[in-house]
ChimeraX commands (.cxc) that place a marker at each C-alpha (Angstrom):
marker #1 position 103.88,63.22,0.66 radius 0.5
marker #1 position 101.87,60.20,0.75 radius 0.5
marker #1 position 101.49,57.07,2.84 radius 0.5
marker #1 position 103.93,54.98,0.62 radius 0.5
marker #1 position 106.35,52.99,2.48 radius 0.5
marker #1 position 109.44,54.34,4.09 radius 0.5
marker #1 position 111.54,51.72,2.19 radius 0.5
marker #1 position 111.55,50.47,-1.67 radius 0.5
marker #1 position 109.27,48.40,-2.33 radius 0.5
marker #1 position 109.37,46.33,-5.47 radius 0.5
marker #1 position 106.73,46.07,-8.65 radius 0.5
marker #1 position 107.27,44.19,-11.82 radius 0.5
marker #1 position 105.81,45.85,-14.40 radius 0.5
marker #1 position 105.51,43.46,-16.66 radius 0.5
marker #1 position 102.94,40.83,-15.75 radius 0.5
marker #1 position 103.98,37.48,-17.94 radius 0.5
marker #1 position 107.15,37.30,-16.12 radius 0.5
marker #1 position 107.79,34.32,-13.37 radius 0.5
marker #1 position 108.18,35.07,-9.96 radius 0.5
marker #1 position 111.52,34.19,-10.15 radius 0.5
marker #1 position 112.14,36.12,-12.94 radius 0.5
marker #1 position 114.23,39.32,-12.28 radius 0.5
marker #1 position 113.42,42.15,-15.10 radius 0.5
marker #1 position 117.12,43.35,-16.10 radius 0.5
marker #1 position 116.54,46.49,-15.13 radius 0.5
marker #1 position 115.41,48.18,-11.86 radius 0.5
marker #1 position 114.11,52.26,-11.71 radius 0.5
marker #1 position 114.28,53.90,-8.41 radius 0.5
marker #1 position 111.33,56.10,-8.76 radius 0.5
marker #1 position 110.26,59.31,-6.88 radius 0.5
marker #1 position 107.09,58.12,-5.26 radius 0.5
marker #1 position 104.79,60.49,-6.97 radius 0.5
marker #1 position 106.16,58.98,-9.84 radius 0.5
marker #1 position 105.75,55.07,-9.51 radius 0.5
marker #1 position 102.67,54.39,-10.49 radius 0.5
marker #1 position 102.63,56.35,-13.88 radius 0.5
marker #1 position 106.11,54.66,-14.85 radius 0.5
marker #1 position 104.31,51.42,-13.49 radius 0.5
marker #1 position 101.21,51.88,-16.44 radius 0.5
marker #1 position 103.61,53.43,-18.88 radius 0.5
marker #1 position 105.83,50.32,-18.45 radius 0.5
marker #1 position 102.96,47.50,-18.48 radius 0.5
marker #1 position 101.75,49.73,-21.55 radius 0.5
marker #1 position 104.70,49.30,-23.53 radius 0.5
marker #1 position 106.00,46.30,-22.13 radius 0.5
marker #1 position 108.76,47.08,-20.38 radius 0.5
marker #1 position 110.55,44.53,-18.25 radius 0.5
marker #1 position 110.91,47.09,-15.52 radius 0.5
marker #1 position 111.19,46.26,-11.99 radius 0.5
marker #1 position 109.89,49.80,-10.09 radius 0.5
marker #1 position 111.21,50.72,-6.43 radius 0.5
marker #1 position 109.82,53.20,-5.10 radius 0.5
marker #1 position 111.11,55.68,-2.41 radius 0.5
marker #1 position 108.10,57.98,-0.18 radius 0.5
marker #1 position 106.93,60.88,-1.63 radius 0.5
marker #1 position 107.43,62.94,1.60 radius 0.5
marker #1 position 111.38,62.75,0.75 radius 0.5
marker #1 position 110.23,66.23,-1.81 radius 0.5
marker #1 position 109.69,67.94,1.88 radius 0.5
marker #1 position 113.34,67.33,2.53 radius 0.5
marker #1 position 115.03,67.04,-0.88 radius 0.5
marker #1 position 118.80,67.28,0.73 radius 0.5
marker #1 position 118.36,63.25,2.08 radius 0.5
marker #1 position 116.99,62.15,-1.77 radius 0.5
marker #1 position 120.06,61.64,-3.20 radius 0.5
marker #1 position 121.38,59.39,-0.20 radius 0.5
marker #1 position 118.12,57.54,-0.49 radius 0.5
marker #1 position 118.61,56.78,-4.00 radius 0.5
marker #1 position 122.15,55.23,-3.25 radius 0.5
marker #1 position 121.44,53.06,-0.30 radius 0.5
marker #1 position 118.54,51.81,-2.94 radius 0.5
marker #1 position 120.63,51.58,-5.91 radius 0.5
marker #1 position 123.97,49.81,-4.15 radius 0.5
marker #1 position 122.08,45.99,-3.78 radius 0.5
marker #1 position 120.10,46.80,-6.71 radius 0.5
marker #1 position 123.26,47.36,-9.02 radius 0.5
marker #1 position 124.20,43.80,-8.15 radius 0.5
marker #1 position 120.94,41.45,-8.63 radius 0.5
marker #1 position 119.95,44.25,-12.11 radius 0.5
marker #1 position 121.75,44.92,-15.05 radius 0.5
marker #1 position 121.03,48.43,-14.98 radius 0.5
marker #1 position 119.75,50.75,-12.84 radius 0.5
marker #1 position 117.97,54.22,-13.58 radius 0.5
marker #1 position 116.70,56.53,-11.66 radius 0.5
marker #1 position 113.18,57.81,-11.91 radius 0.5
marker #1 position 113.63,61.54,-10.28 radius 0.5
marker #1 position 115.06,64.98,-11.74 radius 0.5
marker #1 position 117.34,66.84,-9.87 radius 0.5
marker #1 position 114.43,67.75,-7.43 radius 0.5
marker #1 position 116.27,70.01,-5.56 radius 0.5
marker #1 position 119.26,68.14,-4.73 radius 0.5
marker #1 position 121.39,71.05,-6.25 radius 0.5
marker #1 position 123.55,68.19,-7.91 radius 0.5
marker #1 position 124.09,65.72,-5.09 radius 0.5
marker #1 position 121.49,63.16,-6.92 radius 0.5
marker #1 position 123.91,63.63,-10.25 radius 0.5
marker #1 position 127.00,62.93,-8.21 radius 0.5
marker #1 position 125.57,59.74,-6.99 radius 0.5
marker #1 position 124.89,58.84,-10.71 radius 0.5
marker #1 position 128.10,59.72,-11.84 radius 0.5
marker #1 position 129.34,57.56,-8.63 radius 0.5
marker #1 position 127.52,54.48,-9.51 radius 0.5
marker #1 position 127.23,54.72,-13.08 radius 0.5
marker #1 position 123.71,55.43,-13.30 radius 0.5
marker #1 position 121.34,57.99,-15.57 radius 0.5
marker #1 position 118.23,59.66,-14.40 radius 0.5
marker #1 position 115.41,61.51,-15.54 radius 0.5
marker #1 position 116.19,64.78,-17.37 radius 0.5
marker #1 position 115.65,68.27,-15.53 radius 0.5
marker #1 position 115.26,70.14,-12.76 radius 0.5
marker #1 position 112.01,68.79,-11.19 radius 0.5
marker #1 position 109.14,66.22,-12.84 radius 0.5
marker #1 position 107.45,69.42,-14.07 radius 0.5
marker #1 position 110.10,69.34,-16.69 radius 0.5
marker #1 position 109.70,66.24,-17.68 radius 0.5
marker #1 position 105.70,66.59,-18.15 radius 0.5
marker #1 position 105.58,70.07,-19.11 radius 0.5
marker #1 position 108.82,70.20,-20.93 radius 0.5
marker #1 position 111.85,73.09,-19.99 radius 0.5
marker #1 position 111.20,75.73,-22.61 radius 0.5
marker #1 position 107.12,75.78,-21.49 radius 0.5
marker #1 position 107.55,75.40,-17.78 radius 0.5
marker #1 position 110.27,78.72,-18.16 radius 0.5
marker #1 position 107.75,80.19,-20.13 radius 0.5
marker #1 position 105.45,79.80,-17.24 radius 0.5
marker #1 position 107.53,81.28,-14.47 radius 0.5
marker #1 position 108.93,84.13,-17.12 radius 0.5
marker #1 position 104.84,85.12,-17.12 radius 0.5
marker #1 position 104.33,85.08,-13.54 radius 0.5
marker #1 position 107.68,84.49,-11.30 radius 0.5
marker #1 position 104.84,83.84,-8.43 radius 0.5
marker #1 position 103.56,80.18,-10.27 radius 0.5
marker #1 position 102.65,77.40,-8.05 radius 0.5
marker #1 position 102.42,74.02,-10.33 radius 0.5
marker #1 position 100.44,71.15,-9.20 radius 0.5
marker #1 position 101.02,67.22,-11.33 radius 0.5
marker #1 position 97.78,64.78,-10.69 radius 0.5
marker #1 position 99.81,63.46,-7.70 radius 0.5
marker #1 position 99.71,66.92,-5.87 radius 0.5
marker #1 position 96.45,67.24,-6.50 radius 0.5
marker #1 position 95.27,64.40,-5.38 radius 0.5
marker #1 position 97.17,64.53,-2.48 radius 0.5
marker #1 position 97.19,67.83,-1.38 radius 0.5
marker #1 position 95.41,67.32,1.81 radius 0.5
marker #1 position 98.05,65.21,2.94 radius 0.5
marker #1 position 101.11,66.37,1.40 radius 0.5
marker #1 position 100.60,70.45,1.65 radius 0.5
marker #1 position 97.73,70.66,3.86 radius 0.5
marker #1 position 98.79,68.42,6.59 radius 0.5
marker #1 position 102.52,68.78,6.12 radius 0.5
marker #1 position 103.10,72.21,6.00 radius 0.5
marker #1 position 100.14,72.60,9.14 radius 0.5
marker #1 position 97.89,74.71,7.33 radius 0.5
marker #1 position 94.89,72.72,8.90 radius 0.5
marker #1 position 96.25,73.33,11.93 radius 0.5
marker #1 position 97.66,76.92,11.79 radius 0.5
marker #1 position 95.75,78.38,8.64 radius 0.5
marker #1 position 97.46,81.90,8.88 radius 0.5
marker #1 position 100.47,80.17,8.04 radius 0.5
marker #1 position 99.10,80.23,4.22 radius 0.5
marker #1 position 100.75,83.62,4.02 radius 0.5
marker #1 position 103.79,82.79,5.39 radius 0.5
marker #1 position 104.22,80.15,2.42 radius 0.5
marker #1 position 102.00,81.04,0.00 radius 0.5
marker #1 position 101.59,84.87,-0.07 radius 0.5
marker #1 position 104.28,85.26,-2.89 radius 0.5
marker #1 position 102.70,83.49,-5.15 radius 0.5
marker #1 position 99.65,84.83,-7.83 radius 0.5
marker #1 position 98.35,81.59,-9.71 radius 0.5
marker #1 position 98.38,77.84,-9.61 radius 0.5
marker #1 position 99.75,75.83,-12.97 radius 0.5
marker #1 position 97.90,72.68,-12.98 radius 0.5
marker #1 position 99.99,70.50,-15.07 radius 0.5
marker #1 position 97.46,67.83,-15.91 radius 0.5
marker #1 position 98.49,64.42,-16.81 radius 0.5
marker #1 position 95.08,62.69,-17.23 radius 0.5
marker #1 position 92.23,64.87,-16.07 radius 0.5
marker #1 position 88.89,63.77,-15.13 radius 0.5
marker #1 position 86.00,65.73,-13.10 radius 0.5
marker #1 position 86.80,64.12,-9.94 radius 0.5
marker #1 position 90.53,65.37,-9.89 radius 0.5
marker #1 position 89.73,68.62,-11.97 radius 0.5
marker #1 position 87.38,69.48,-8.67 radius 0.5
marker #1 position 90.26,68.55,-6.30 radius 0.5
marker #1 position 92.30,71.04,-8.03 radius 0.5
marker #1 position 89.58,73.72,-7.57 radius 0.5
marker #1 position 89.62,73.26,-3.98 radius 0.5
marker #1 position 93.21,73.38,-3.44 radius 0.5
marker #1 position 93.87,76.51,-5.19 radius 0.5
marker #1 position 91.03,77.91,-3.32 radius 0.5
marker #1 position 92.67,76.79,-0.20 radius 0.5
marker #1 position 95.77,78.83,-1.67 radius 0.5
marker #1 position 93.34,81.80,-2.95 radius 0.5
marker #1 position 94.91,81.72,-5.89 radius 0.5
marker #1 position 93.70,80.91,-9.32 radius 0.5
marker #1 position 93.92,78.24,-11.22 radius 0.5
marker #1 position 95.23,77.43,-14.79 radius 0.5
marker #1 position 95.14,73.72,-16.29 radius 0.5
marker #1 position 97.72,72.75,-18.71 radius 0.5
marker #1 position 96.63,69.37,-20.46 radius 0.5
marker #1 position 99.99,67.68,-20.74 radius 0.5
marker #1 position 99.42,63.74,-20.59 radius 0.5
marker #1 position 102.18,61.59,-20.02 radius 0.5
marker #1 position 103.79,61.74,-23.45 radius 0.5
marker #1 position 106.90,63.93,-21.86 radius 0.5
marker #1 position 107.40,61.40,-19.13 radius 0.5
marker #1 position 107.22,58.30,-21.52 radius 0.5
marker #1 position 109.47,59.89,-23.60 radius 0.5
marker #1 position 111.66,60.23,-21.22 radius 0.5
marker #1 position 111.93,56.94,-20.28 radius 0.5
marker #1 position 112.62,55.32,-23.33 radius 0.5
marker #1 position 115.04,57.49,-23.87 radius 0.5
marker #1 position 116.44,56.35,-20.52 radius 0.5
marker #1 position 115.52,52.52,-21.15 radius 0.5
marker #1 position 116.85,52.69,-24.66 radius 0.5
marker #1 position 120.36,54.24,-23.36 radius 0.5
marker #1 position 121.65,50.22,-22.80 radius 0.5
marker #1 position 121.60,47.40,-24.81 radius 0.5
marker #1 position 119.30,44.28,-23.10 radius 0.5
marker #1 position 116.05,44.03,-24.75 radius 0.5
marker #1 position 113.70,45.02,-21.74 radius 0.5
marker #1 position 109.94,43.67,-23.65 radius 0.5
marker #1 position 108.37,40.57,-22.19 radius 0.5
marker link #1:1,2 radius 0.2
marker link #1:2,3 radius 0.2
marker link #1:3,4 radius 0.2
marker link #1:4,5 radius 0.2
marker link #1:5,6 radius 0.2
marker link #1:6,7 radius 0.2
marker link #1:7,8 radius 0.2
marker link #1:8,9 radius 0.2
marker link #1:9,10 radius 0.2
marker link #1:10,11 radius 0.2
marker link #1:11,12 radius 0.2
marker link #1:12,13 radius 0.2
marker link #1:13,14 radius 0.2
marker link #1:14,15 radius 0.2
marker link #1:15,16 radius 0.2
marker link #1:16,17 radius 0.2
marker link #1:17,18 radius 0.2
marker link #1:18,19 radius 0.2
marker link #1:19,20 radius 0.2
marker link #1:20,21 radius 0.2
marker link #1:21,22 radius 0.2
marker link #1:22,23 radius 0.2
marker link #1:23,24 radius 0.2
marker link #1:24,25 radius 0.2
marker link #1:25,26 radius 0.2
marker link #1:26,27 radius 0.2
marker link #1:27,28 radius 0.2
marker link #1:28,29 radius 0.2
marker link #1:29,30 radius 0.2
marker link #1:30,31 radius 0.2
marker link #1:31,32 radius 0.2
marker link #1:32,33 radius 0.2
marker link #1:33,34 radius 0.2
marker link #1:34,35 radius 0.2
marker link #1:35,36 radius 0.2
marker link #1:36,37 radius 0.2
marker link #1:37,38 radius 0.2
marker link #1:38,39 radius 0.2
marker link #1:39,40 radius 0.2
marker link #1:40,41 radius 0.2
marker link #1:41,42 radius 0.2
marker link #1:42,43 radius 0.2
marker link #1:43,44 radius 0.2
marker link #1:44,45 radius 0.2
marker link #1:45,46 radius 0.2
marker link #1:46,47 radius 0.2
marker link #1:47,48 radius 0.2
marker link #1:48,49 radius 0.2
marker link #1:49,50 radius 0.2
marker link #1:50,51 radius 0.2
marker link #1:51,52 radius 0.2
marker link #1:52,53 radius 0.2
marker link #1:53,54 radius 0.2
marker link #1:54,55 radius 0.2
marker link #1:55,56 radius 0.2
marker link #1:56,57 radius 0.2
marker link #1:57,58 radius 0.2
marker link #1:58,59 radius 0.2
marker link #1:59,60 radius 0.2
marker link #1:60,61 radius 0.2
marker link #1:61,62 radius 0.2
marker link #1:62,63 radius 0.2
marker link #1:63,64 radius 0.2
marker link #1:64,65 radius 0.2
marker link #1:65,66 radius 0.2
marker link #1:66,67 radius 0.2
marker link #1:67,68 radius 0.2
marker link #1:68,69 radius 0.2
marker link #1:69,70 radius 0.2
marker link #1:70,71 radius 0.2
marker link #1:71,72 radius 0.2
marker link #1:72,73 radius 0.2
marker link #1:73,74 radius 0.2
marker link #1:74,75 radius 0.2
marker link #1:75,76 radius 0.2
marker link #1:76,77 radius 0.2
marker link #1:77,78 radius 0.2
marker link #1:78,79 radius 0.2
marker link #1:79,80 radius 0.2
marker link #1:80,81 radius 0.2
marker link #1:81,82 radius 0.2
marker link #1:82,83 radius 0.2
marker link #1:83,84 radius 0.2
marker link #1:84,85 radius 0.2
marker link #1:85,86 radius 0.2
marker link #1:86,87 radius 0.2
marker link #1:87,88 radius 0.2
marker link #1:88,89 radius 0.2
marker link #1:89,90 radius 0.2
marker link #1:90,91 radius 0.2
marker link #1:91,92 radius 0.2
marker link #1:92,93 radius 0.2
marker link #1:93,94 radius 0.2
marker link #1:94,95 radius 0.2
marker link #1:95,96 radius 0.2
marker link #1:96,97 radius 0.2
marker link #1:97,98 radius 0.2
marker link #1:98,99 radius 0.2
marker link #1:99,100 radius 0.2
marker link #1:100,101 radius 0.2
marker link #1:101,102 radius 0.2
marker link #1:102,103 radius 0.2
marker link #1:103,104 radius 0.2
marker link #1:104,105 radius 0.2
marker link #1:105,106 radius 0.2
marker link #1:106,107 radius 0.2
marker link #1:107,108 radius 0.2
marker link #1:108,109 radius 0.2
marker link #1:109,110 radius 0.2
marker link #1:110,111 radius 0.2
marker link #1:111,112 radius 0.2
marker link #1:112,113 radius 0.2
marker link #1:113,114 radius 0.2
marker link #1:114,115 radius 0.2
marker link #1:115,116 radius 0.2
marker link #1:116,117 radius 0.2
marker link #1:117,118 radius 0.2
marker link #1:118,119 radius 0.2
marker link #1:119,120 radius 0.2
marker link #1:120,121 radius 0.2
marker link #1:121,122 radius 0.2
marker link #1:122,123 radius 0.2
marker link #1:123,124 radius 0.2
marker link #1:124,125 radius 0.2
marker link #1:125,126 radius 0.2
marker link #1:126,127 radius 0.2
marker link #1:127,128 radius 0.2
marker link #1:128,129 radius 0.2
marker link #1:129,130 radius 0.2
marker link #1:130,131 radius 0.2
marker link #1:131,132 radius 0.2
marker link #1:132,133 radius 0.2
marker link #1:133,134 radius 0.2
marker link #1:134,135 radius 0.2
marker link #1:135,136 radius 0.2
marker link #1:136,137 radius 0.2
marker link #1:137,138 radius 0.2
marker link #1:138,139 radius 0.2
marker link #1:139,140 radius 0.2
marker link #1:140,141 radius 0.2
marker link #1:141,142 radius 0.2
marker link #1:142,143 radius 0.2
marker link #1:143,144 radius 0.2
marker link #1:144,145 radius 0.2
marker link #1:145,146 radius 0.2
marker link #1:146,147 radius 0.2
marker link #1:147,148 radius 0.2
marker link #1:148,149 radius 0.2
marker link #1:149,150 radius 0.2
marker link #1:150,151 radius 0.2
marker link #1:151,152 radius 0.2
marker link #1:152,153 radius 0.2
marker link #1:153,154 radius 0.2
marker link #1:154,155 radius 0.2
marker link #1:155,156 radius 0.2
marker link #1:156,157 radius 0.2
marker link #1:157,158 radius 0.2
marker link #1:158,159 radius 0.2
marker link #1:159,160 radius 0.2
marker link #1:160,161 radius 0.2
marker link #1:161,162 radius 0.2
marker link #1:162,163 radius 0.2
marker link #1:163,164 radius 0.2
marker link #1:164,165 radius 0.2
marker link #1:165,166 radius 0.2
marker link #1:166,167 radius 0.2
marker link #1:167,168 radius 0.2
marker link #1:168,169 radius 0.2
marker link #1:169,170 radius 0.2
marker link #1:170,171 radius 0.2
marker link #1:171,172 radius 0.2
marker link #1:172,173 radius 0.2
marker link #1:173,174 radius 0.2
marker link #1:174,175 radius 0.2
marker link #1:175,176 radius 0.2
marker link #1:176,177 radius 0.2
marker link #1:177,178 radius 0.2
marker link #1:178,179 radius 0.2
marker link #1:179,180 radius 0.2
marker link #1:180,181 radius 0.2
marker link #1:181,182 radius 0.2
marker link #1:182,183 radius 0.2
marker link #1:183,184 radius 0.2
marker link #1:184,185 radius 0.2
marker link #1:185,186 radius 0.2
marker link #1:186,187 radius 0.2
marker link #1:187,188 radius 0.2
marker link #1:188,189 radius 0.2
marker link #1:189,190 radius 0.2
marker link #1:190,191 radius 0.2
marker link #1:191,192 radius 0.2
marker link #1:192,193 radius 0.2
marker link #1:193,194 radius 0.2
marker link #1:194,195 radius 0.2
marker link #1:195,196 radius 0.2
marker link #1:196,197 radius 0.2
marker link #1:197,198 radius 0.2
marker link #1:198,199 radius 0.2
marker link #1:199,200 radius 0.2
marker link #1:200,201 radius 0.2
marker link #1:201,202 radius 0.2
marker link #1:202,203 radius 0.2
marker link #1:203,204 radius 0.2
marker link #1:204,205 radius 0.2
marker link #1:205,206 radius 0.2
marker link #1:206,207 radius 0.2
marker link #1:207,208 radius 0.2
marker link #1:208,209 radius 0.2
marker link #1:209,210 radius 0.2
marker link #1:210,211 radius 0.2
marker link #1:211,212 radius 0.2
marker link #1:212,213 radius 0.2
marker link #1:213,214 radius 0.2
marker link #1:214,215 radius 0.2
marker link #1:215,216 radius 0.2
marker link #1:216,217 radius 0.2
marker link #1:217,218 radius 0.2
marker link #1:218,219 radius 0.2
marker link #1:219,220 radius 0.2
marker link #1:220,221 radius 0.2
marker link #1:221,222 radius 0.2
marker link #1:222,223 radius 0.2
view
């Protein structure tokens, strides 16, 4: 879904610590996820080192949870802990038997929506209209690339039916909204030709949810 690397790559998100300095604790992170854990972390001052796998793995959600192993294995032995920064994401499970495999804890939910949106208001949103697309800032912003281009509707533009012709609105869930991405989100809903509803949520349900995953183990993680 993006041009992030193929393998982990990793950030420290705290910047006062050495170079040789390994932060306790090490989050696998969905890709469309990094960089908010990334600000949330240098915001709170989290020792946190961030890995994070591509985006693109959403597009085929049955290889995620082998992903996050083969990332968490050498992690588990240079980290204290290791969580994982994705919700079940359509892995029907096999992400939560790799956690129960390897001791580790992810993110709560079925998909990131939950975590930003919350369960009881994202059900809320599907029990209004079963046909509810949701877009996060990172969709948004990279819709061209991730639904456009991947799916071939620049290509093939009658194919728009074929996935979208279900659906009757668009859910933007909006984690920090500004007029350059609030007119991104126009477009791609028109692209859909279907409307558009914005949903301020910020960050505060993914922060929360990392503390509460951070806080699960004793080390102190500040700088």
């Amino acid at each position: 879904m993006s041009s992030s690397p193929t393998a982990p790559t990793s950030t420290t998100a705290s910047s006062s610590n050495s170079p040789s300095e390994v932060p306790p604790i090490a989050l696998i992170a969905c890709g469309a996820l990094a960089q908010p854990c990334a600000e949330i972390a240098q915001r709170r001052s989290w020792r946190l080192d961030i890995h994070p796998l591509p985006p693109l793995l959403h597009n085929q959600p049955h290889q995620i949870a082998g992903q996050v192993r083969a990332a968490a294995e050498p992690l588990l032995a240079s980290h204290h802990r290791v969580l994982i920064g994705y919700a079940d994401c359509g892995t029907y499970g096999a992400l939560d038997q790799v956690c129960a495999d390897l001791g580790l804890e992810r993110l709560p939910g079925l998909h990131c929506y939950d975590v930003y949106a919350g369960p009881e208001r994202l059900a809320a949103f599907f029990e209004e209209q079963p046909g509810t697309y949701v877009f996060t800032d990172f969709l948004v912003a990279s819709f061209a690339r991730t639904v456009v281009r991947e799916l071939g509707l620049d290509r093939w533009p009658d194919l728009r039916n074929d996935y979208f012709g279900s659906y009757t609105r668009v859910v933007w869930l909006a984690q920090a909204r500004d007029a350059a991405l609030t007119a991104l989100a126009h477009e791609a809903a028109e692209r859909l030709g279907l409307p558009l509803t914005i949903v301020d949520t910020g960050q505060a349900g993914l922060e929360s949810a990392l503390e509460a995953l951070i806080e699960g183990g004793s080390p102190a993680v500040t700088a």
